[in-house]
PyMOL Python script that loads the backbone (N, CA, C, O; Angstrom):
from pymol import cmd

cmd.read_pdbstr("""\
ATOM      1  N   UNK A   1    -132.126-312.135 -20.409  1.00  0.00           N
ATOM      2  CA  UNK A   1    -132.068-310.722 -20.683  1.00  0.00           C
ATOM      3  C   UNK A   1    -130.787-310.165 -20.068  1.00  0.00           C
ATOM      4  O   UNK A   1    -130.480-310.237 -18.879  1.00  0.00           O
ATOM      5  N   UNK A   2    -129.990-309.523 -21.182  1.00  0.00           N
ATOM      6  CA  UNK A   2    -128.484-308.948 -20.440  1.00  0.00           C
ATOM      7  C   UNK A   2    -128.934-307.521 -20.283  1.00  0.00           C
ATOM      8  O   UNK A   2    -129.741-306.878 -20.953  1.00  0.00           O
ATOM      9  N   UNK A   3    -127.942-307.052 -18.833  1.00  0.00           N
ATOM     10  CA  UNK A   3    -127.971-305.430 -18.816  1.00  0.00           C
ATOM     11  C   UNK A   3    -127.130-305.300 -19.360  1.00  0.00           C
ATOM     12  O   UNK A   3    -126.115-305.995 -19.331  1.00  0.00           O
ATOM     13  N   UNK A   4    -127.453-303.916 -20.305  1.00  0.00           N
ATOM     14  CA  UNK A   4    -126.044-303.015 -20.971  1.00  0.00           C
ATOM     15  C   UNK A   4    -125.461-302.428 -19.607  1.00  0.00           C
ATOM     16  O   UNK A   4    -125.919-301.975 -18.558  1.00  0.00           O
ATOM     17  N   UNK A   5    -124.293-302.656 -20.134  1.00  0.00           N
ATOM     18  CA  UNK A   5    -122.919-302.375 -19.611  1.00  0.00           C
ATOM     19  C   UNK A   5    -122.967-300.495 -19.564  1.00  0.00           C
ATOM     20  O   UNK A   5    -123.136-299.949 -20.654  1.00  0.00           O
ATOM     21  N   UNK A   6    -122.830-299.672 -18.425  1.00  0.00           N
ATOM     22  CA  UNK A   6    -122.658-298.061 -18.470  1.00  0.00           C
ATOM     23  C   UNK A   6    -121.496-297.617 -18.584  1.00  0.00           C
ATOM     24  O   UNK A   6    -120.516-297.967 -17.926  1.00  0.00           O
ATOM     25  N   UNK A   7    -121.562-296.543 -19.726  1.00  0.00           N
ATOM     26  CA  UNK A   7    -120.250-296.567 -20.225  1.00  0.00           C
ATOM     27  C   UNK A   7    -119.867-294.850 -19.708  1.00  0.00           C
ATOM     28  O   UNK A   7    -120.712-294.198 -19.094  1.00  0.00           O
ATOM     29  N   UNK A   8    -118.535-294.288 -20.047  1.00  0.00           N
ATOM     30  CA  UNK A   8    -118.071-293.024 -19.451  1.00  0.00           C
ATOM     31  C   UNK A   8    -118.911-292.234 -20.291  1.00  0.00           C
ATOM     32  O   UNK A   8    -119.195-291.109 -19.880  1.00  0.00           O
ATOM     33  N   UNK A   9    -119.433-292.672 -21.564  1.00  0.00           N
ATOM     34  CA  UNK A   9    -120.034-291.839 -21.974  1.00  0.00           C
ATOM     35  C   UNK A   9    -121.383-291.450 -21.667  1.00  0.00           C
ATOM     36  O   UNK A   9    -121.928-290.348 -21.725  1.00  0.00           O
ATOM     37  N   UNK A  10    -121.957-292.975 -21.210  1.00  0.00           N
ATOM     38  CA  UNK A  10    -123.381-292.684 -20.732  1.00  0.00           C
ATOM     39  C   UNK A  10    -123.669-291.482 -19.957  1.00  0.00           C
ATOM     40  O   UNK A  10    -124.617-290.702 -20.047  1.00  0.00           O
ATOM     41  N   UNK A  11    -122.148-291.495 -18.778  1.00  0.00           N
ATOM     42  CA  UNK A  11    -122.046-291.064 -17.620  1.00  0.00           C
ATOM     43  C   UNK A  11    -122.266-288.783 -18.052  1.00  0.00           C
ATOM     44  O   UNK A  11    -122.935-287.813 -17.694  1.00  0.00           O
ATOM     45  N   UNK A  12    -121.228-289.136 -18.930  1.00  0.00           N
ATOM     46  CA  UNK A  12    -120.984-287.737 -19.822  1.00  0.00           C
ATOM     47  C   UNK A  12    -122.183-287.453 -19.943  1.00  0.00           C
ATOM     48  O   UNK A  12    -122.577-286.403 -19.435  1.00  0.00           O
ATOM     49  N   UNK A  13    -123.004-288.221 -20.576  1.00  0.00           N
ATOM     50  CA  UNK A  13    -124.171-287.416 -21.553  1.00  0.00           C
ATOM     51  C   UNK A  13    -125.114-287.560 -20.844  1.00  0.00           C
ATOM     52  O   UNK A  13    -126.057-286.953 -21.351  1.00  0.00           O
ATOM     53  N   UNK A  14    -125.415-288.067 -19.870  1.00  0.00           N
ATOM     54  CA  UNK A  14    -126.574-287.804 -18.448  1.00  0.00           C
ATOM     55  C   UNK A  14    -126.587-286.687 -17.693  1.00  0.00           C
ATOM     56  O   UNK A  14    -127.584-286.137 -17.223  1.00  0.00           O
ATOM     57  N   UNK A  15    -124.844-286.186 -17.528  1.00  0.00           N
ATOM     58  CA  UNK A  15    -124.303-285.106 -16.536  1.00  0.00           C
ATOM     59  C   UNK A  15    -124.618-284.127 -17.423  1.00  0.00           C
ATOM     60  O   UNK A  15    -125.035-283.038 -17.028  1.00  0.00           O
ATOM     61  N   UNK A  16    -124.383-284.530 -19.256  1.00  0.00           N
ATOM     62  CA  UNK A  16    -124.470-282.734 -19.850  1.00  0.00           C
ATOM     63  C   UNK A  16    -125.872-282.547 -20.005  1.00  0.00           C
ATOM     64  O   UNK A  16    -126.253-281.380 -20.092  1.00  0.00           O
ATOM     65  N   UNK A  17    -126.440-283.161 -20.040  1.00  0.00           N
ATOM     66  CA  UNK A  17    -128.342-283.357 -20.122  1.00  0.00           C
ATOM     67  C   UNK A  17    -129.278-282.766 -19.069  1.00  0.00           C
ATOM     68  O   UNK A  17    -130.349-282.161 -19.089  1.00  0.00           O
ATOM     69  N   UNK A  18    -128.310-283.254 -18.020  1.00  0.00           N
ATOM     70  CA  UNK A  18    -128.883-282.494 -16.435  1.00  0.00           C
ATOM     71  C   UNK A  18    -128.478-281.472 -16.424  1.00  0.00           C
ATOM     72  O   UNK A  18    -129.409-280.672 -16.330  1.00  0.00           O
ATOM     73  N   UNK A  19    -127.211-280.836 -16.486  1.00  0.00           N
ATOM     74  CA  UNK A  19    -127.370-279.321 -16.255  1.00  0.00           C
ATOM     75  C   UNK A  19    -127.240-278.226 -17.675  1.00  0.00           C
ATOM     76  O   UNK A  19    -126.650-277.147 -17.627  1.00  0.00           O
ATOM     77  N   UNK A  20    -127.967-278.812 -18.978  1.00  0.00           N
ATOM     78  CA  UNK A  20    -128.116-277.974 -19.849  1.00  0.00           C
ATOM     79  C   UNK A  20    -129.580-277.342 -19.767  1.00  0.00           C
ATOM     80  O   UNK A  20    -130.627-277.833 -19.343  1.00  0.00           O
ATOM     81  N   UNK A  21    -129.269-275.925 -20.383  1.00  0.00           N
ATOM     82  CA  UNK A  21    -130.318-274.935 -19.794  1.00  0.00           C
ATOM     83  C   UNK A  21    -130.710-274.670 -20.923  1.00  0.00           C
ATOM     84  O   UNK A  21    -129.987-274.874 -21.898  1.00  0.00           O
ATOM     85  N   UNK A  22    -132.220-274.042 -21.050  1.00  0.00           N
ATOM     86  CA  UNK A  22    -132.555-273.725 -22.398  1.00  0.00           C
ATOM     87  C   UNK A  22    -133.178-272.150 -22.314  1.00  0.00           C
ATOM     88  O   UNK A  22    -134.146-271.657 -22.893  1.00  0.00           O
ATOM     89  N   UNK A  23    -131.905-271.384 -21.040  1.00  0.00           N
ATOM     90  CA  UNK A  23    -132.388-270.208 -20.629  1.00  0.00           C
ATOM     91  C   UNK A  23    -133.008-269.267 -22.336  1.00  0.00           C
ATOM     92  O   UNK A  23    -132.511-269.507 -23.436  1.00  0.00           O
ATOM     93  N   UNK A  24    -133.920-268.446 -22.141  1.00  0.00           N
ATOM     94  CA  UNK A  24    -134.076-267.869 -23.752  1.00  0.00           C
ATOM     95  C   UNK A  24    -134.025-265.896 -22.962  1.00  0.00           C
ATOM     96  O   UNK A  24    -134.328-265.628 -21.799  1.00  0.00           O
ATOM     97  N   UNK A  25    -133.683-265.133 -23.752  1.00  0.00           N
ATOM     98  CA  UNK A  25    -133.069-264.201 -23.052  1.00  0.00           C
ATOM     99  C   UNK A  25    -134.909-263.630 -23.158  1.00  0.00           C
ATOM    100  O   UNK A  25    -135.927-264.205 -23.542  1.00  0.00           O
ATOM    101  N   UNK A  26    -134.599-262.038 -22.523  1.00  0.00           N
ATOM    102  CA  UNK A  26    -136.649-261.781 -21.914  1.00  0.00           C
ATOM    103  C   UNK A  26    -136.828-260.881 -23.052  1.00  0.00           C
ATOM    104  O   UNK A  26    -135.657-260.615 -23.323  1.00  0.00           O
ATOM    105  N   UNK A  27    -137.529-260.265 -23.860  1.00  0.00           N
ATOM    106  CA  UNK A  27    -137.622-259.269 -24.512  1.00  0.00           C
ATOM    107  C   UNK A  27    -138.323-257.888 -23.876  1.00  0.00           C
ATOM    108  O   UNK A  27    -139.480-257.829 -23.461  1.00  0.00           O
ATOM    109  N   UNK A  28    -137.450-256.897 -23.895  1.00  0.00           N
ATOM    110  CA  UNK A  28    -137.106-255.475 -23.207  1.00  0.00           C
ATOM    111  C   UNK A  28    -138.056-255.061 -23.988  1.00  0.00           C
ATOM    112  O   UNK A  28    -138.172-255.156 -25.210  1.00  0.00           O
ATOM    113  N   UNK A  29    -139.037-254.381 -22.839  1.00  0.00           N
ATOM    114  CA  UNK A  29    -140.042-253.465 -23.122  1.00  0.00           C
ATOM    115  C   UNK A  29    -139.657-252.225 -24.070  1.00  0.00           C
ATOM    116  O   UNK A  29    -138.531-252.031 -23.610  1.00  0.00           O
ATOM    117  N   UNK A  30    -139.802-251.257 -25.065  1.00  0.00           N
ATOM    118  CA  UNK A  30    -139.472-250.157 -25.093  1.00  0.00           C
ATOM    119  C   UNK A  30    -138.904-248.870 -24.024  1.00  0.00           C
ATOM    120  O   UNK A  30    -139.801-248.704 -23.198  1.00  0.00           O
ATOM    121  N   UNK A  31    -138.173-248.264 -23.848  1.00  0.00           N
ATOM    122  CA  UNK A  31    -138.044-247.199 -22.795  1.00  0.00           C
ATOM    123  C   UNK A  31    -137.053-247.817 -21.487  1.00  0.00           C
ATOM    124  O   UNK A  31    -136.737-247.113 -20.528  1.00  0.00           O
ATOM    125  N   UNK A  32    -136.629-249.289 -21.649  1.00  0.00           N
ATOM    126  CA  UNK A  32    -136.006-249.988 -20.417  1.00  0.00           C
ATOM    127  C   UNK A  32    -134.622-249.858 -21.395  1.00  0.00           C
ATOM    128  O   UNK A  32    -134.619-249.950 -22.622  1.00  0.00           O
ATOM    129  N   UNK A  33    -133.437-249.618 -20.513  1.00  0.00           N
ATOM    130  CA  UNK A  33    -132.396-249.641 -20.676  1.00  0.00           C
ATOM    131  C   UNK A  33    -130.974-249.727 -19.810  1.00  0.00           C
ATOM    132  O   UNK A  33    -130.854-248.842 -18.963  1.00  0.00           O
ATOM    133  N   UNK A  34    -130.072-250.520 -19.901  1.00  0.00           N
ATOM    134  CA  UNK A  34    -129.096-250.867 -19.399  1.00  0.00           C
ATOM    135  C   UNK A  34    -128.581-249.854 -19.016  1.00  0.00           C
ATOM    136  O   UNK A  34    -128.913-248.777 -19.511  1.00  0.00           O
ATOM    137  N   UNK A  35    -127.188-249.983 -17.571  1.00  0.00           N
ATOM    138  CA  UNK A  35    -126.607-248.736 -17.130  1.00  0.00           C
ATOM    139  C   UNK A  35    -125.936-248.431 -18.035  1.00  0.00           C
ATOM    140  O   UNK A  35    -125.922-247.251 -18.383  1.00  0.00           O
ATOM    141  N   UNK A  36    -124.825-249.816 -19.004  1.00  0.00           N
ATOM    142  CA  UNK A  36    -123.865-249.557 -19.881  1.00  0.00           C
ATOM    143  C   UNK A  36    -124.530-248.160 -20.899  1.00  0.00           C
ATOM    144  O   UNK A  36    -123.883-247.119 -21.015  1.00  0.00           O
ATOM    145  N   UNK A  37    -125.891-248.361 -21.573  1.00  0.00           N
ATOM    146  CA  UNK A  37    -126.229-248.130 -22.454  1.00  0.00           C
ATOM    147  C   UNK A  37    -126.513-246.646 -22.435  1.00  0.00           C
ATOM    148  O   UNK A  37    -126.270-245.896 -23.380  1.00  0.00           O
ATOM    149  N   UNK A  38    -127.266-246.134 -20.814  1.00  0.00           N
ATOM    150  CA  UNK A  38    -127.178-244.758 -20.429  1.00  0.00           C
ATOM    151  C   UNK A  38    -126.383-244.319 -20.559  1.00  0.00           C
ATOM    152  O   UNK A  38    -126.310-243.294 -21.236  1.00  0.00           O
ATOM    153  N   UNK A  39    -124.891-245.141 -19.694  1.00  0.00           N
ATOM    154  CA  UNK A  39    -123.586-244.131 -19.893  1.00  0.00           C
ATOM    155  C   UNK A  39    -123.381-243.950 -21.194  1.00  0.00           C
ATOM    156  O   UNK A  39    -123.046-242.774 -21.340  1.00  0.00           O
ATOM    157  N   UNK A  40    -123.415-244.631 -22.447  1.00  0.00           N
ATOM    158  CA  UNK A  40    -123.146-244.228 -23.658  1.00  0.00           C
ATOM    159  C   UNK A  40    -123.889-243.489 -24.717  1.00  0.00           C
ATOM    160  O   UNK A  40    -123.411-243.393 -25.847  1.00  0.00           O
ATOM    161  N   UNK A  41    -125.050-242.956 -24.398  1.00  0.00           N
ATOM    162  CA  UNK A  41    -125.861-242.135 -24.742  1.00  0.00           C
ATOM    163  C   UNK A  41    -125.585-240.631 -24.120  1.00  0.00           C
ATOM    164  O   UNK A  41    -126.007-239.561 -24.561  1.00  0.00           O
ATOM    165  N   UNK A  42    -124.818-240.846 -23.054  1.00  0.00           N
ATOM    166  CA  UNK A  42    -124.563-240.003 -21.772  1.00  0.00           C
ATOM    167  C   UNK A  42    -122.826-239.301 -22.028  1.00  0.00           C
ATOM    168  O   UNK A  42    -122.365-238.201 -21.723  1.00  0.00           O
ATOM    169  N   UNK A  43    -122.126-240.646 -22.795  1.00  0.00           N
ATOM    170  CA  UNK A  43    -121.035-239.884 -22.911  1.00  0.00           C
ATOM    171  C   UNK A  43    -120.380-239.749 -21.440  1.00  0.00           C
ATOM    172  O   UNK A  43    -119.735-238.711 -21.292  1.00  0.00           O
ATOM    173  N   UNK A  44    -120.429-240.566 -20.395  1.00  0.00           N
ATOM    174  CA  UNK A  44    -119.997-240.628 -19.211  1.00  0.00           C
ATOM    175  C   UNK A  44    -119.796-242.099 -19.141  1.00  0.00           C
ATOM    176  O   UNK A  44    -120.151-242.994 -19.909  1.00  0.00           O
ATOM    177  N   UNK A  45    -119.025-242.123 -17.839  1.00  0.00           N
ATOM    178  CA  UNK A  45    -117.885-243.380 -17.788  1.00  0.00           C
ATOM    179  C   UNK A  45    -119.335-244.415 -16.717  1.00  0.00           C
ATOM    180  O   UNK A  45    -120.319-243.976 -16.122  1.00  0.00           O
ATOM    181  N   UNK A  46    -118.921-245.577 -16.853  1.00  0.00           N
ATOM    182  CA  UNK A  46    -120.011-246.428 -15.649  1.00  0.00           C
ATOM    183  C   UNK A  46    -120.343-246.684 -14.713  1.00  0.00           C
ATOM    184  O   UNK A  46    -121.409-247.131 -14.291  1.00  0.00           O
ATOM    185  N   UNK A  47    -119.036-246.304 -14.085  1.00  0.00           N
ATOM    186  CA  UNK A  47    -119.119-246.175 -12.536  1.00  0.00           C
ATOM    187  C   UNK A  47    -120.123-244.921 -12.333  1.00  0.00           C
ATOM    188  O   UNK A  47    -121.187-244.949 -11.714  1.00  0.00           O
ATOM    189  N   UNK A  48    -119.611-243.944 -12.919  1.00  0.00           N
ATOM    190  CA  UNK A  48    -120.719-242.296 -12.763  1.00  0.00           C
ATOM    191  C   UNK A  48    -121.943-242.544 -12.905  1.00  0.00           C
ATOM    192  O   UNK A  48    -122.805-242.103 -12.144  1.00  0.00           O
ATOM    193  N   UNK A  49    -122.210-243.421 -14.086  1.00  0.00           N
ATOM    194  CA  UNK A  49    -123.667-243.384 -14.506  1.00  0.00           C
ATOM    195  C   UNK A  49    -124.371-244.085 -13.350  1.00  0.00           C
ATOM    196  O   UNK A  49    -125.480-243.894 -12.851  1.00  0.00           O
ATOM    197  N   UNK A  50    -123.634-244.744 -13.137  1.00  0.00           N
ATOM    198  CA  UNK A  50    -124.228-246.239 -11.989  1.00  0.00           C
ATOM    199  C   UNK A  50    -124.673-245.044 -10.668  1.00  0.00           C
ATOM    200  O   UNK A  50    -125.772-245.077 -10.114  1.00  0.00           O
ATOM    201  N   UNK A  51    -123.800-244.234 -10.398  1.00  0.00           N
ATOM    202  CA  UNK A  51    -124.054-242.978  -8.800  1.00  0.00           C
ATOM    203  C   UNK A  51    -124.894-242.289  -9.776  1.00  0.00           C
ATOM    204  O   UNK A  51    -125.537-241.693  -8.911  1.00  0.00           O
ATOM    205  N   UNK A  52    -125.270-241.996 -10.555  1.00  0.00           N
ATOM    206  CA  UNK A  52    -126.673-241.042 -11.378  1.00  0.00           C
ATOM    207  C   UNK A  52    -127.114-241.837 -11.262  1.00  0.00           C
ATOM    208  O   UNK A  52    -126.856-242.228 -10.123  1.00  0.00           O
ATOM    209  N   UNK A  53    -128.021-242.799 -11.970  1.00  0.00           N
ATOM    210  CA  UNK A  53    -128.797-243.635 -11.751  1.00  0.00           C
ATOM    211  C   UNK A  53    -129.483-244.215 -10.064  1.00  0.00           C
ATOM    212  O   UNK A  53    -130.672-244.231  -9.743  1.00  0.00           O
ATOM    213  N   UNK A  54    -128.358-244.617  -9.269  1.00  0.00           N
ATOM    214  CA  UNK A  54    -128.652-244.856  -7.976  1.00  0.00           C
ATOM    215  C   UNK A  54    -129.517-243.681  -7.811  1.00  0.00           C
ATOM    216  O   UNK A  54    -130.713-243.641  -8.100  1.00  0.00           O
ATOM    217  N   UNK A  55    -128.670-242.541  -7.224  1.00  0.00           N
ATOM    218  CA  UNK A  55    -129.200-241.360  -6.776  1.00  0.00           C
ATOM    219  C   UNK A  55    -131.378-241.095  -7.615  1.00  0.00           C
ATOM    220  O   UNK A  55    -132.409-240.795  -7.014  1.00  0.00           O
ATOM    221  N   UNK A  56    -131.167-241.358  -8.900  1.00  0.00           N
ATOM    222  CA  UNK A  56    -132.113-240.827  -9.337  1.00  0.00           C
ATOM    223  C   UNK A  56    -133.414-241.891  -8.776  1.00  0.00           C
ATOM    224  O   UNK A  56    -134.565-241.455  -8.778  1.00  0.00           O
ATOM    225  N   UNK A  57    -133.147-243.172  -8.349  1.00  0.00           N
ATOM    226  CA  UNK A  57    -134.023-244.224  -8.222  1.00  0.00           C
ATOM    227  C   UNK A  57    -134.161-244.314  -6.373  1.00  0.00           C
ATOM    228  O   UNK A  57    -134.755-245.213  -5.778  1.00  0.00           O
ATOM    229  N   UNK A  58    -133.705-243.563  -5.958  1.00  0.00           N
ATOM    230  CA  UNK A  58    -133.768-243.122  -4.654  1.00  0.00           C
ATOM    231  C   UNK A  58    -134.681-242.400  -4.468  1.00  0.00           C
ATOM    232  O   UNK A  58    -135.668-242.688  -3.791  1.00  0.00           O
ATOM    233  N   UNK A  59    -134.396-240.860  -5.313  1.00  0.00           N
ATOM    234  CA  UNK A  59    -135.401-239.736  -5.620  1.00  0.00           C
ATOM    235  C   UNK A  59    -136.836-239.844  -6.482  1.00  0.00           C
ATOM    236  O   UNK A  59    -137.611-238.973  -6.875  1.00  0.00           O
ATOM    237  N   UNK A  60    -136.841-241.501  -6.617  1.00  0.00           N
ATOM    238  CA  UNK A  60    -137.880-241.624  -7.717  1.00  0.00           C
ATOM    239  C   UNK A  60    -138.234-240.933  -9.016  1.00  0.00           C
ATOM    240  O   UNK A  60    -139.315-240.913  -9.604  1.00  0.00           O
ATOM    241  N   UNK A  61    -137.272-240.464  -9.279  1.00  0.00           N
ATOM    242  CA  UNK A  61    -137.233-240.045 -11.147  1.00  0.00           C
ATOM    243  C   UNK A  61    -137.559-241.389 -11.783  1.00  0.00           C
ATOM    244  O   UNK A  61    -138.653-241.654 -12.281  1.00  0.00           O
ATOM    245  N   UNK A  62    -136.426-242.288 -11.719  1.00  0.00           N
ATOM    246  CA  UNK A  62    -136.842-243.806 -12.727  1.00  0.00           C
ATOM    247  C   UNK A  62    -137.285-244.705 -12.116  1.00  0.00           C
ATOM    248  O   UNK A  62    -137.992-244.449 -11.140  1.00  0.00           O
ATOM    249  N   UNK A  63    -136.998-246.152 -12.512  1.00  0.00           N
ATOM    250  CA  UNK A  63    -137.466-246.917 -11.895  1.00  0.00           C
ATOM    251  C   UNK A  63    -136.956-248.567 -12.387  1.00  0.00           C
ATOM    252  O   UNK A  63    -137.014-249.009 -13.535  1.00  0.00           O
ATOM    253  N   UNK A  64    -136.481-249.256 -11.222  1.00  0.00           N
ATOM    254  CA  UNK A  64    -135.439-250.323 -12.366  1.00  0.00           C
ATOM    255  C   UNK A  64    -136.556-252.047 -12.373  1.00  0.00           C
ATOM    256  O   UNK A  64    -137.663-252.217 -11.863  1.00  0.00           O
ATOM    257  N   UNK A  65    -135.824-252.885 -13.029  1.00  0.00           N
ATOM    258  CA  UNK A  65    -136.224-253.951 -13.357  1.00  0.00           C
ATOM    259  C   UNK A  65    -135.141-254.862 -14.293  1.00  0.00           C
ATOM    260  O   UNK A  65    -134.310-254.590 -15.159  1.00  0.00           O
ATOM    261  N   UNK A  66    -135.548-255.909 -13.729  1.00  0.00           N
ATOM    262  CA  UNK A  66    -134.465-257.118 -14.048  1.00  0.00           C
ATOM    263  C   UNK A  66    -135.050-257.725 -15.235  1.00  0.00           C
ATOM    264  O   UNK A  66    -136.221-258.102 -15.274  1.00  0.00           O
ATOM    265  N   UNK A  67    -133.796-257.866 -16.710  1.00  0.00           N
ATOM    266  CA  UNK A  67    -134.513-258.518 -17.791  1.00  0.00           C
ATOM    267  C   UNK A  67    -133.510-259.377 -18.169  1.00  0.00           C
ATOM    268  O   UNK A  67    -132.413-258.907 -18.471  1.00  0.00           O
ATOM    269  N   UNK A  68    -133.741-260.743 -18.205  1.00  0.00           N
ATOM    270  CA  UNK A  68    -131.963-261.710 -19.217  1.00  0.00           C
ATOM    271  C   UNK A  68    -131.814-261.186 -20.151  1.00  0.00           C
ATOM    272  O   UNK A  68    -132.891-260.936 -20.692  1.00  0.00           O
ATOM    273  N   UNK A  69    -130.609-260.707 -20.915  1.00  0.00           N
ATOM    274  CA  UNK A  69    -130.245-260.377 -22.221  1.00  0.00           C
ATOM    275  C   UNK A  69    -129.699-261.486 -22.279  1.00  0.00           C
ATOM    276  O   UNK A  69    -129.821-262.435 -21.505  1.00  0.00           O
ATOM    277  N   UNK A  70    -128.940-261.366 -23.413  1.00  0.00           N
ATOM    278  CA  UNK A  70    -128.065-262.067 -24.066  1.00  0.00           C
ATOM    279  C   UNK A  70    -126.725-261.300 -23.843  1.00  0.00           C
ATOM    280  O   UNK A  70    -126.657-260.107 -24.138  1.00  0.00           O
ATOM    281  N   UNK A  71    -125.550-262.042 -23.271  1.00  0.00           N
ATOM    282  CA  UNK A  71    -124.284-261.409 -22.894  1.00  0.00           C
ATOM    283  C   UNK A  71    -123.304-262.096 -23.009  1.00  0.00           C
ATOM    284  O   UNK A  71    -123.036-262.883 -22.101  1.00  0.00           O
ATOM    285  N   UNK A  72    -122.390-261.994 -24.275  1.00  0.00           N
ATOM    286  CA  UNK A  72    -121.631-262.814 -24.945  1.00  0.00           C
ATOM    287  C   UNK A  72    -122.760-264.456 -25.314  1.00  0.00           C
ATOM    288  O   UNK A  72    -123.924-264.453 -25.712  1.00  0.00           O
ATOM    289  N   UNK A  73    -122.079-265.398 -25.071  1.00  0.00           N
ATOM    290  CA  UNK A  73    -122.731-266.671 -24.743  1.00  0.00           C
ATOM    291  C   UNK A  73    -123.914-267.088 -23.902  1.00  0.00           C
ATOM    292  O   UNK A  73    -124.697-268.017 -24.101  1.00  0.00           O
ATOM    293  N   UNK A  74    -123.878-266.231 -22.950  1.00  0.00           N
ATOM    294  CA  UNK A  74    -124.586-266.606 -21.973  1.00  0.00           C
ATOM    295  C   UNK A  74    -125.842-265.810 -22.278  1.00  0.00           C
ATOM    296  O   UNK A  74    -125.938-265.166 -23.323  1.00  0.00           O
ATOM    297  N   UNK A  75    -126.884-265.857 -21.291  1.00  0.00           N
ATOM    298  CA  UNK A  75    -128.157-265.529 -21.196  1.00  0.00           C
ATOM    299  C   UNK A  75    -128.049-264.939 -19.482  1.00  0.00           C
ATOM    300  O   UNK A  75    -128.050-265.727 -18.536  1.00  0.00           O
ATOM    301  N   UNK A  76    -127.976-263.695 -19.347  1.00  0.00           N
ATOM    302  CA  UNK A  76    -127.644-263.205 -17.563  1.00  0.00           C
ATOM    303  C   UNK A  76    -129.109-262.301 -17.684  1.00  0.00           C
ATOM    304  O   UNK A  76    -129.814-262.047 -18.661  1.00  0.00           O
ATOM    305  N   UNK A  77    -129.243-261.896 -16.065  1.00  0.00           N
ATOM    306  CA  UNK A  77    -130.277-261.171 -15.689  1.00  0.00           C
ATOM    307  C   UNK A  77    -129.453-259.890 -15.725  1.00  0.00           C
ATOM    308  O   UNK A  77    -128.244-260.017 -15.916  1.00  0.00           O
ATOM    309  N   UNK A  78    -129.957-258.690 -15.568  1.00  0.00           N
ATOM    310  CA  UNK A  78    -129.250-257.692 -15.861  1.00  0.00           C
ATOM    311  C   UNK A  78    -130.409-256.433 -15.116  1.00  0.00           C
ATOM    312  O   UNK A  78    -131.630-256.486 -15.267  1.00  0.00           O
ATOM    313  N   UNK A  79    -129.830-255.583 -14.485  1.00  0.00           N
ATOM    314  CA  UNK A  79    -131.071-254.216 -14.176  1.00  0.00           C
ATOM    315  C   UNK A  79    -130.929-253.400 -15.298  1.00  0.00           C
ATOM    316  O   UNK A  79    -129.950-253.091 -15.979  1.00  0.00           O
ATOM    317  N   UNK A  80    -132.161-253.104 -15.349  1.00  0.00           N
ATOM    318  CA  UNK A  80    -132.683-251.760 -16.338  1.00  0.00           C
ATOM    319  C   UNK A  80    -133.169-250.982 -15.599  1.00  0.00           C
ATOM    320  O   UNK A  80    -133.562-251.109 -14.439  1.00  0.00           O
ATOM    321  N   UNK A  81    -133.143-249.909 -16.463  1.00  0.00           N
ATOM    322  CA  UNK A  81    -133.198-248.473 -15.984  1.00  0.00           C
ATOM    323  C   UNK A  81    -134.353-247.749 -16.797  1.00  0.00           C
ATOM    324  O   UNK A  81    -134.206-247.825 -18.016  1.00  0.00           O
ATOM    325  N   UNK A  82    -135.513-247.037 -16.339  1.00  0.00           N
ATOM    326  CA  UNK A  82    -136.815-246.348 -17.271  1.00  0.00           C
ATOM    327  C   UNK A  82    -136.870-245.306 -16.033  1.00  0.00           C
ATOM    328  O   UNK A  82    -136.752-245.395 -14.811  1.00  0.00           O
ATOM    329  N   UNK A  83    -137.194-243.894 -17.313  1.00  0.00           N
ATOM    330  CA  UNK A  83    -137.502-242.765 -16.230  1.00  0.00           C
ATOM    331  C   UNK A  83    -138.979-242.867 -16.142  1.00  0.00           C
ATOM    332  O   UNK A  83    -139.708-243.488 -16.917  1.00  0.00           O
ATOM    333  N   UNK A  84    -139.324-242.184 -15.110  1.00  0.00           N
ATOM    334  CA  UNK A  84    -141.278-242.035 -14.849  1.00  0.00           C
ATOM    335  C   UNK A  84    -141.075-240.897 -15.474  1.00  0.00           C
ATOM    336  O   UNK A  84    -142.020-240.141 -15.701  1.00  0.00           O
TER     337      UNK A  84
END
""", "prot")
cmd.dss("prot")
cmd.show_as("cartoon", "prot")
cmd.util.cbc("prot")
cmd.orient("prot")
């Protein structure tokens, strides 16, 4: 009985196997929404929205939560934003 010989490719396709992800992005409740997405409903720049938002989740007006979208290629966690 011969051993096969390990080749660069074996090596390749073990390494891309181990760290491929089959992240799937979360599906967003109704009423949850991104800072980007406030500021543009808002007509204000992101940095601003981001100090509104802070401020308001301090004062308990909203209330945030982490959902993966889809962002370009990738699949990222992201905070959302819902008022009470």
């Amino acid at each position: 009985m011969s051993k096969r010989k390990i080749t660069a490719e074996d090596i390749v396709s073990s390494w891309a196997n181990a760290l491929a992800t089959n992240a799937t992005a979360d599906e967003v409740p109704p009423g949850w929404l991104r800072m980007d997405e406030v500021a543009k409903m808002l007509g204000k720049s992101e940095s601003h929205t981001f100090k509104l938002l802070a401020a308001a989740t301090r004062e308990g007006r909203c209330e945030t939560s982490s959902y993966r979208v889809q962002r370009g290629s990738r699949v990222l966690p992201h905070k959302h934003y819902r008022l009470k």
